[in-house]
C-alpha positions in Angstrom: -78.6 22.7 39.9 -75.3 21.8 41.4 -72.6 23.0 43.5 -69.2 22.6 42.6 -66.6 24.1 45.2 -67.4 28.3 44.6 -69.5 28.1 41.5 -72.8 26.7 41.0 -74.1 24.6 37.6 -77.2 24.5 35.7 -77.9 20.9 34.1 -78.0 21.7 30.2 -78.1 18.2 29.2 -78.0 14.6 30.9 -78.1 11.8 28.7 -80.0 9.1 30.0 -79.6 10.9 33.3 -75.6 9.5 33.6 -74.3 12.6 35.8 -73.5 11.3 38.9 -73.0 14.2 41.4 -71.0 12.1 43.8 -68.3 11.2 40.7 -68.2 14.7 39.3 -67.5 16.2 42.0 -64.5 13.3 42.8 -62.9 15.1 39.1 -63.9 18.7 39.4 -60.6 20.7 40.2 -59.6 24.5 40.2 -58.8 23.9 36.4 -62.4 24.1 35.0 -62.8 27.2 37.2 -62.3 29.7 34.3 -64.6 27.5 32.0 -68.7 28.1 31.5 -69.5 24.8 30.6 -68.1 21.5 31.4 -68.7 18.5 29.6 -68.6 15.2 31.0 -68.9 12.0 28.7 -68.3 8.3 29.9 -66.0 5.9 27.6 -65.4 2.5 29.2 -67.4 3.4 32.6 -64.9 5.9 33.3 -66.0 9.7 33.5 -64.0 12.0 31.1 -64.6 16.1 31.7 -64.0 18.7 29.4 -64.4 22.4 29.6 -65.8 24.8 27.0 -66.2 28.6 26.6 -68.7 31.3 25.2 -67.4 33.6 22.6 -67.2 36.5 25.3 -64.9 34.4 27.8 -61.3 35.5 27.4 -60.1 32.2 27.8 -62.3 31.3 24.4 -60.0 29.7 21.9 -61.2 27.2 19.2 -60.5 23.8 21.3 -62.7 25.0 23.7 -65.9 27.0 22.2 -69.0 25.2 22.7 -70.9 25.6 19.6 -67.9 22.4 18.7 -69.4 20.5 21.6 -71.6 18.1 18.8 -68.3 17.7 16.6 -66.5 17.0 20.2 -68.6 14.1 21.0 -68.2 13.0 17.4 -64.5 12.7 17.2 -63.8 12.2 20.8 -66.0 10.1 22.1 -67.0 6.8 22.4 -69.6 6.2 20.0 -73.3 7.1 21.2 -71.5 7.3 24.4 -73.9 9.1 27.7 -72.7 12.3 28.7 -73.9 15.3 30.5 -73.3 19.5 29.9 -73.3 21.7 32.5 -73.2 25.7 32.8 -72.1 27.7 35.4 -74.8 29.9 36.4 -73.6 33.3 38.4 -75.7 35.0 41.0 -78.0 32.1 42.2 -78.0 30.2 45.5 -77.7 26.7 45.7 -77.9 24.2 48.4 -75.4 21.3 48.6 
């Protein structure tokens, strides 16, 4: 689990266990608030984040609905490039 600002994050995925804590946390802004997921994917050592929705999130469109996530890191990503996916998780206390 993690702790970003006000909401906390469930680790989903973590290829070859790239999430650094210290650098997400460097990107995280109020933008990926409304979000559920974010995904963060490294091209050329730099960290790239990228926010995604359920179905039932009324900011759902099509850029942003996570069953695309696999065509996302297809198209938009470096090649076989190490990412991570993380949920936000309501109702569940987290320490820093």
């Amino acid at each position: 689990m993690i702790k970003l600002e006000n909401n906390n994050y469930e680790i989903i995925e973590n290829q070859n266990d790239c999430l650094n804590k210290e650098e997400l946390e460097s990107k995280y802004t109020d933008y990926f608030e409304p979000f559920d997921y974010i995904l963060g994917d490294y091209s050329y050592n730099k960290l790239r984040l990228k926010g995604f929705c359920d179905k039932n999130n009324q900011r759902f469109s099509k850029i942003n609905d996570i069953s695309t996530k696999d065509n996302y890191l297809k198209e938009r990503c470096a090649y076989h490039c190490n990412y991570f996916l993380i949920k936000k998780v309501k109702d569940k206390v987290v320490n820093k």
